[in-house]
N, CA, C and O atoms as CSV, one atom per row, in Angstrom:
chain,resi,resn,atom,element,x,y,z
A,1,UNK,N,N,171.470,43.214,-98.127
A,1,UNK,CA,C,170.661,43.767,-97.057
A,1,UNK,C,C,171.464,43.879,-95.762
A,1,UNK,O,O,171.448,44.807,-94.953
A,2,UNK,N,N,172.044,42.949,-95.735
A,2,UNK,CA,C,173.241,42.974,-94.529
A,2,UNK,C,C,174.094,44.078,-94.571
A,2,UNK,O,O,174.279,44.796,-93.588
A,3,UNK,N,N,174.575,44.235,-95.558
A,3,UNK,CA,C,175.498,45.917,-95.286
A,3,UNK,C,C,174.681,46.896,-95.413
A,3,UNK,O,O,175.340,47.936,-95.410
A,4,UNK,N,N,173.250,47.161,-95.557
A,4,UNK,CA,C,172.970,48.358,-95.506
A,4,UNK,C,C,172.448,48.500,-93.614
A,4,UNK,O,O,172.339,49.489,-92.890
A,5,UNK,N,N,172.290,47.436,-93.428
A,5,UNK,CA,C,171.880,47.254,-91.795
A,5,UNK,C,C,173.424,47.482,-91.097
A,5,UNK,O,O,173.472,48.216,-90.110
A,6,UNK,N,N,174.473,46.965,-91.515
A,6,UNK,CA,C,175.345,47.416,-91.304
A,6,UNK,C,C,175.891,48.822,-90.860
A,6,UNK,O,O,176.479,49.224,-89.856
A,7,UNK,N,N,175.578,49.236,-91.692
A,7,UNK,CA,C,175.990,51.056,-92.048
A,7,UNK,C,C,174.773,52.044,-91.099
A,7,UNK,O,O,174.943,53.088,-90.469
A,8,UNK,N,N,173.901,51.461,-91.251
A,8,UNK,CA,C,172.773,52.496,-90.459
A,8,UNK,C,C,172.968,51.941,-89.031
A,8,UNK,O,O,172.360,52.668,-88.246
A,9,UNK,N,N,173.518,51.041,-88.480
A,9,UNK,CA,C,173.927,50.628,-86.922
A,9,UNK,C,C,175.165,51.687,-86.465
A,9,UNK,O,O,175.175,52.264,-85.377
A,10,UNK,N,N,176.327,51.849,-87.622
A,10,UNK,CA,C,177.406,52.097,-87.427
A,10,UNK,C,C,177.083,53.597,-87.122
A,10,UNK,O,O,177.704,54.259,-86.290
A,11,UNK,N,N,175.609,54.262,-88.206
A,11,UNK,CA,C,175.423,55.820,-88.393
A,11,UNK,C,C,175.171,55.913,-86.438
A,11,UNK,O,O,175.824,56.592,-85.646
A,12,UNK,N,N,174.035,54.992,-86.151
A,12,UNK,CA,C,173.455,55.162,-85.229
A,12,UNK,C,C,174.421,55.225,-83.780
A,12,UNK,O,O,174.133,55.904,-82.794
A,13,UNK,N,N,175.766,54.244,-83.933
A,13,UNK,CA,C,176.391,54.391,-82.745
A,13,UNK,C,C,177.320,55.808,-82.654
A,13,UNK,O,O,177.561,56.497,-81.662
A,14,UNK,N,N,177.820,56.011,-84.294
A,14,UNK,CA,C,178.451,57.606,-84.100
A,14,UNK,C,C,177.408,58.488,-83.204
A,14,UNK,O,O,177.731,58.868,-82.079
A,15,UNK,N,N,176.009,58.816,-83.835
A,15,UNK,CA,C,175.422,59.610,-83.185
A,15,UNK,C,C,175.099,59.680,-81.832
A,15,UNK,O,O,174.698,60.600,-81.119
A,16,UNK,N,N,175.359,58.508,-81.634
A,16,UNK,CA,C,175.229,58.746,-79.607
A,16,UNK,C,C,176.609,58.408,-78.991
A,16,UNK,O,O,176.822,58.308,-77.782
A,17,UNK,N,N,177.470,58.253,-79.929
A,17,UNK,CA,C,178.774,59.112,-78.914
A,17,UNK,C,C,178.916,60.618,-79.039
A,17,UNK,O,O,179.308,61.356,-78.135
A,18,UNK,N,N,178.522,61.023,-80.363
A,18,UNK,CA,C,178.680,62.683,-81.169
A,18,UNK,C,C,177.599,62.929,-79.602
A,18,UNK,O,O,178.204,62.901,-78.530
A,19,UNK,N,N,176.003,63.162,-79.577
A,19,UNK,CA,C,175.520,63.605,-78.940
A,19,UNK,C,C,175.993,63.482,-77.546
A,19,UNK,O,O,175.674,64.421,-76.816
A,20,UNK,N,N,176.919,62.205,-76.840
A,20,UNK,CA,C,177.485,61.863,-75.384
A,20,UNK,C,C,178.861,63.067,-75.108
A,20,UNK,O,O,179.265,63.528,-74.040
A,21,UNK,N,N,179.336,63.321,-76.502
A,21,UNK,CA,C,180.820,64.157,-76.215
A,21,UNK,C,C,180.557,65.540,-76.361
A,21,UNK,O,O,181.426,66.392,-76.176
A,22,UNK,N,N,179.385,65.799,-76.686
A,22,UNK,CA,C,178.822,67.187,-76.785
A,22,UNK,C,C,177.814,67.803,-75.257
A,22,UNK,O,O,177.914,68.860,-74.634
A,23,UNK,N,N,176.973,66.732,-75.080
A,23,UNK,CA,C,176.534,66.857,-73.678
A,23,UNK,C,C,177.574,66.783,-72.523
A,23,UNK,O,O,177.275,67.417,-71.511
A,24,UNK,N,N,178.628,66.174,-72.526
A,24,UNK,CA,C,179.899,66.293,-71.532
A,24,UNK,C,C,180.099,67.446,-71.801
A,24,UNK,O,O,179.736,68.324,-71.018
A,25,UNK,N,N,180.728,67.743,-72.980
A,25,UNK,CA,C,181.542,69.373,-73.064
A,25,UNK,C,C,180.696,70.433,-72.629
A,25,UNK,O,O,181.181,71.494,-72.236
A,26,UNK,N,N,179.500,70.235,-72.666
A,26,UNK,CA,C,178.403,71.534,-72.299
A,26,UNK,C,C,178.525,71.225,-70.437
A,26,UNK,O,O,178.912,72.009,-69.570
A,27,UNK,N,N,178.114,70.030,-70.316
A,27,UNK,CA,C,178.335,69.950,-68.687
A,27,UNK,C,C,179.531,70.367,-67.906
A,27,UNK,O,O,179.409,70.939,-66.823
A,28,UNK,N,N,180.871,70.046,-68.523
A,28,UNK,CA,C,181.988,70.514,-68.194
A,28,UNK,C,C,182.426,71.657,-68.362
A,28,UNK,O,O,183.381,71.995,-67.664
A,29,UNK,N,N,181.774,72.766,-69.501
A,29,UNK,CA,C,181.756,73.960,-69.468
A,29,UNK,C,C,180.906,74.638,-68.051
A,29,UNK,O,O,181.434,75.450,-67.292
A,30,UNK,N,N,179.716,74.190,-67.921
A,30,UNK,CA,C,178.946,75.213,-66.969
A,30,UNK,C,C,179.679,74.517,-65.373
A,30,UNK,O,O,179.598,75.206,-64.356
A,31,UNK,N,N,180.242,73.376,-65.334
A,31,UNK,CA,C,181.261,73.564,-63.732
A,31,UNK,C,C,181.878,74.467,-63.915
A,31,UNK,O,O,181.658,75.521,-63.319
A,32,UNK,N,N,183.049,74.288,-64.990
A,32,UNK,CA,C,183.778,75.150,-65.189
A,32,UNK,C,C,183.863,76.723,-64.739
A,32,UNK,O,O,184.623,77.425,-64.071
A,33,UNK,N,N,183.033,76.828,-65.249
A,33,UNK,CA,C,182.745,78.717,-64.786
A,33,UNK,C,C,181.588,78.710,-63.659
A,33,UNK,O,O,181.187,79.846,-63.405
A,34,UNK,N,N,181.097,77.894,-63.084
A,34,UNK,CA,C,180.247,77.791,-61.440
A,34,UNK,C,C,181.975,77.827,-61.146
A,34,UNK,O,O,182.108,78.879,-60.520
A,35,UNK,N,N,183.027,77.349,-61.255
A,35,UNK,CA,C,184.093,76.936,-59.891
A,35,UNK,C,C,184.308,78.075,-60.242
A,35,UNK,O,O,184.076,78.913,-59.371
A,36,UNK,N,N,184.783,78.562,-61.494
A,36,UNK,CA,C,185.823,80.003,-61.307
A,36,UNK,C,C,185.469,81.194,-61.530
A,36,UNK,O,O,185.412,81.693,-62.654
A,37,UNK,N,N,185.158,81.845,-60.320
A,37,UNK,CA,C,184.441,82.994,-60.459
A,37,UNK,C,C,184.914,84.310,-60.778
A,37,UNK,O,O,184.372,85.350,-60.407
A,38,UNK,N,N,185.921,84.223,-61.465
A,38,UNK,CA,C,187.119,84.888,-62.381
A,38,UNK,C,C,186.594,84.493,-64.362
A,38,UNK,O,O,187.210,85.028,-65.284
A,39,UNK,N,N,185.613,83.679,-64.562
A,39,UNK,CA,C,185.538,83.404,-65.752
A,39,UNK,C,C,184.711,84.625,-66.449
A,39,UNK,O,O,185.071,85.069,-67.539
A,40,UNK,N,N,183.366,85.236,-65.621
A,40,UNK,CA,C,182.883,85.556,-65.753
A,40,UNK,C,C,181.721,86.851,-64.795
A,40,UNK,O,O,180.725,86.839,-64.072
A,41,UNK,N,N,183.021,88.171,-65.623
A,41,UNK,CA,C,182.340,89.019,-64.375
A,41,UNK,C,C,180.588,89.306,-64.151
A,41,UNK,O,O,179.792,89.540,-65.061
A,42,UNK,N,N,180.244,89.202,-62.526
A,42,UNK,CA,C,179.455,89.627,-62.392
A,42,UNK,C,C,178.639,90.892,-63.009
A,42,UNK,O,O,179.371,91.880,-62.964
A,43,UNK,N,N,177.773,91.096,-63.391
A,43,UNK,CA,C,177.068,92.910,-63.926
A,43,UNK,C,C,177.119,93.753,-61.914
A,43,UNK,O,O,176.972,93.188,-60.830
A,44,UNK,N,N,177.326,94.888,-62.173
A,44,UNK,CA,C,177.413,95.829,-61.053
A,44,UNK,C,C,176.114,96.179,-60.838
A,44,UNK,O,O,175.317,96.650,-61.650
A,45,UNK,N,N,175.947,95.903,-59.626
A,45,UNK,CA,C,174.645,96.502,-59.437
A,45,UNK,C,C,174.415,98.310,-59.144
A,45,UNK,O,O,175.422,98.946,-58.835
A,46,UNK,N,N,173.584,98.766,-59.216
A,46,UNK,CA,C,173.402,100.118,-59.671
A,46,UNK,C,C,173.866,101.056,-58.602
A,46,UNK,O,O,173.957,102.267,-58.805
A,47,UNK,N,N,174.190,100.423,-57.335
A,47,UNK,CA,C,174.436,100.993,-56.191
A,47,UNK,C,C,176.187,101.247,-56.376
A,47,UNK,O,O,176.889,102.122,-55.869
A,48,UNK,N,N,176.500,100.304,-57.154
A,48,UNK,CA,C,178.201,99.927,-57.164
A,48,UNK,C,C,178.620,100.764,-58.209
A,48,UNK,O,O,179.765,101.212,-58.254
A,49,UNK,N,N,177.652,101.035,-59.160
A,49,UNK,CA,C,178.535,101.933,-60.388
A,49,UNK,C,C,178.889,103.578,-60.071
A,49,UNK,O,O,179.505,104.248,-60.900
């Protein structure tokens, strides 16, 4: 009983680093392109085309 409590602790701590390094990378993506406003051109507005 001890190693199966084992193994489902171990499942449980992967999954909240997996979900912690995935919520960083999404957060560090959207600074990312807020700082550089070269990542992603604006659409022209209808006056500009």
């Amino acid at each position: 009983m001890q190693v199966n409590n084992f193994f489902k602790e171990k499942i449980s701590n992967m999954n909240s680093i997996i979900t912690f390094m995935t919520w960083y990378k999404v957060c560090h993506l959207r600074k990312s392109i807020h700082h550089n406003k070269n990542a992603i051109p604006h659409p022209l507005c209808p006056r500009q085309s």
